[in-house]
N, C-alpha and C positions, 0 to 999 in steps of 0.2 A: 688386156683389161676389158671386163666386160660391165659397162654400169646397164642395171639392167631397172623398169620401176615397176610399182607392186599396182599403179592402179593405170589403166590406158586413158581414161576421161577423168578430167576431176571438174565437180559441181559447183557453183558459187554465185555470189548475189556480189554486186561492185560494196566495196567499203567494208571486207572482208579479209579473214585474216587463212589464208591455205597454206593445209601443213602437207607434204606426202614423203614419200622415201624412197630411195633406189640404192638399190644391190649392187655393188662394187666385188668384181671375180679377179683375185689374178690369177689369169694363166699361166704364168712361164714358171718355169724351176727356179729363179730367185726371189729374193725377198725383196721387195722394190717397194721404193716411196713414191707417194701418190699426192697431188694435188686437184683439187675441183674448181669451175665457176660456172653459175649457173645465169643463162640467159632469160632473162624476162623483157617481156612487152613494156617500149618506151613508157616512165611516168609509173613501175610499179615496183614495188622495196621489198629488198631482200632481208630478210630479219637474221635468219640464224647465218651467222659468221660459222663458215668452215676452215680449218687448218691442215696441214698435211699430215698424212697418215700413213702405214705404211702395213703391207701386208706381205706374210710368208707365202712360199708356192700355193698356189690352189685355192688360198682361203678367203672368204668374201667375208665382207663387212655390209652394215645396212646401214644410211646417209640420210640423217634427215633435213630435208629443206622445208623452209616456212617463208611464206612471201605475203606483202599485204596488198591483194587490187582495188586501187582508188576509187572512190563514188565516182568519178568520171567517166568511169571506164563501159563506152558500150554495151551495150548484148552483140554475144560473138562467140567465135571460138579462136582461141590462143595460143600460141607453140610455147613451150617451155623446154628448152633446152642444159640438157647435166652434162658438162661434160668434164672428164675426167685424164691427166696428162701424168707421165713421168715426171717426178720432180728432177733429174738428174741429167733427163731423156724429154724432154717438154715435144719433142718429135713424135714422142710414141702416147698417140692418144685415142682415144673413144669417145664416144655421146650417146644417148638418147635423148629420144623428144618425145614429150606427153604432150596431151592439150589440156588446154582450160574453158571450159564453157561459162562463160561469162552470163547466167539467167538475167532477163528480161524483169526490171520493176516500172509499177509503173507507180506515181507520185508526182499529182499536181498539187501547189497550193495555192487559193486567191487568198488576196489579203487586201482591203479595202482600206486606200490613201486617205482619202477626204471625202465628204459628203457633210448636205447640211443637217444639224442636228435634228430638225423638225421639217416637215414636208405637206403641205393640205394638197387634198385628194382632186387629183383635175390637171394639177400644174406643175408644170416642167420643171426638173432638177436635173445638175450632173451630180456624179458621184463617180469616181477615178478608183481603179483597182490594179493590181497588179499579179501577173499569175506566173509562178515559177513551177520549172520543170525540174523536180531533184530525185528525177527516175532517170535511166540509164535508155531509154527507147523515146523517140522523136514522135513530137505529135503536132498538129494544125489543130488550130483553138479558135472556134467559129463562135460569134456569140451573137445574141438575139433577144432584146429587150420588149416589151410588150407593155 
C-alpha cells in the first residue's frame, strides 16, 4: 500500500474549511480491502467520512480528505497524517504526512463599554473599552491617552 498526496504544503487562514487528496497504490498481486483514518491537529474536524474500499493488483484510487481548522487555531505549521491499513490484515499498513500552514491573521476589535454621554472640554471622564483578539497571532496592547 502506498498512499501517496498530491500537494506537500497546503495554505490556510484558521476557520477554514481544506480539502486535498492522496493516492492509494496496491501493490501486491491481490485484490485487497482497504481502510483509512486520518490524523488531525487536536480541536480540528474531519468532514468527509471515508469507508472501505477495495482495490485490484496494482491499481490506485484517489482519497479525498476535507477537514475544517478552527478560528482558534495558531499560525503554525501542522502534520496531517493518511493513513491507510488492510481491512482483513489491519497489520499491514502505510501513511503519509503532509503539513498545513496555518497563515498569520491579524484582527483586533475595541468596543467601547460605557462612557458619559456628554463630556466639557478641561475635565476628566472615564470611558471603559474592551479589546478582543479574534486573529490567530498574540499581541501586547499598550495604550496611551492624552
Amino acid at each position: 500500500m502506498r498512499p501517496k498526496n498530491a500537494e506537500e504544503l497546503l495554505e490556510t487562514e484558521p476557520r477554514a474549511i481544506v480539502t486535498t487528496v492522496f493516492t492509494v497504490t496496491n501493490p501486491t498481486d491481490q485484490k485487497r480491502e482497504f481502510i483509512s483514518e486520518v490524523k488531525l491537529p487536536q480541536g480540528w474536524v474531519l468532514i468527509t467520512k471515508d469507508f472501505s474500499f477495495e482495490l485490484n493488483p496494482n491499481e490506485s484510487d484517489t482519497r479525498l480528505v476535507s477537514f475544517f481548522v478552527p478560528q482558534t487555531t495558531l499560525a503554525g505549521k501542522y502534520e496531517i497524517t493518511y493513513v491507510i491499513k488492510d481491512r482483513k490484515y489491519p497489520s499491514i499498513s502505510d501513511f503519509y504526512t503532509t503539513y498545513c500552514l496555518v497563515l498569520p491573521v491579524s484582527k483586533l476589535q475595541t468596543e467601547l463599554l460605557e462612557s458619559p454621554k456628554f463630556v466639557i472640554a478641561g475635565e476628566e471622564y472615564r470611558a471603559s473599552f474592551i479589546v478582543t483578539n479574534q486573529g490567530n497571532t498574540k499581541y501586547t496592547i499598550n495604550t496611551n491617552i492624552n
